[in-house]
N, C-alpha and C positions, 0 to 999 in steps of 0.2 A: 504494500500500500504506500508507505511514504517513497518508495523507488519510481512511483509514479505519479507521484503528485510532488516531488523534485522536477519530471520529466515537464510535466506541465507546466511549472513554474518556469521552466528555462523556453518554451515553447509560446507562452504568453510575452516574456521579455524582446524576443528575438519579432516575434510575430506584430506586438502592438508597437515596435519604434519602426520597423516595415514599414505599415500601415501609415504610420504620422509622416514617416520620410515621405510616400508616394503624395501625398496628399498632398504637402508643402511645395514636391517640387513640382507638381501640376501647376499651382498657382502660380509659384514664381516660375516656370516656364511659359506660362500663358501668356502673364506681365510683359517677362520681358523680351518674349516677339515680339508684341507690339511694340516696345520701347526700340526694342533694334529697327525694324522696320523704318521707325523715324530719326534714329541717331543712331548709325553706323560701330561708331568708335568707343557702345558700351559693350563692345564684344567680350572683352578682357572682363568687365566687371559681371556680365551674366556670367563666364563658367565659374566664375570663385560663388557666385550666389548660388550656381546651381548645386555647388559643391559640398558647402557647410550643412546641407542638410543629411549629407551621409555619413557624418560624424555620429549621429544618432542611431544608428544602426550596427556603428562599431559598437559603441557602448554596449549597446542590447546583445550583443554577442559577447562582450566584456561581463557581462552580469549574467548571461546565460553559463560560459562557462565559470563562473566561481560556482554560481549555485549547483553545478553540477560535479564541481571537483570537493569544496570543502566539506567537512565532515559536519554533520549536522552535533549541536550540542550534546552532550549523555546526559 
C-alpha cells in the first residue's frame, strides 16, 4: 500500500507541473506570435520566455525522485 501511494505521489508531482508548464507556454506562445508578428527583434526574448516555464517540470521530477528515493520516516 504505501509503495503505491509513494508511486502516486511522485506521478501527481511530475504530472501536475506538466500540466501548468503546457498551459503557460500556450499562453505565452500565443502572446508572443502576435508580439513577433509586429516586432521582429523580440525573437531572442520569446525563446528565454518560452523557456522559464520548463524549469517547473525539472523540479516536478526533482520532487518526484526524492519522494521516490528517501526513506519514509519509522
Amino acid at each position: 500500500m504505501e509503495l503505491g501511494l509513494i508511486a502516486i505521489g511522485a506521478a501527481i508531482a511530475v504530472g501536475l507541473t506538466a500540466l501548468a508548464t503546457a498551459w503557460s507556454q500556450s499562453r505565452i506562445g500565443a502572446a508572443m506570435a502576435g508580439a513577433l508578428a509586429e516586432k521582429p527583434e523580440l525573437a531572442g526574448q520569446t525563446i528565454i520566455l518560452i523557456a522559464i516555464p520548463e524549469t517547473m517540470v525539472v523540479l516536478g521530477f526533482v520532487i518526484a525522485f526524492l519522494i521516490t528515493t528517501l526513506k519514509p520516516a519509522e
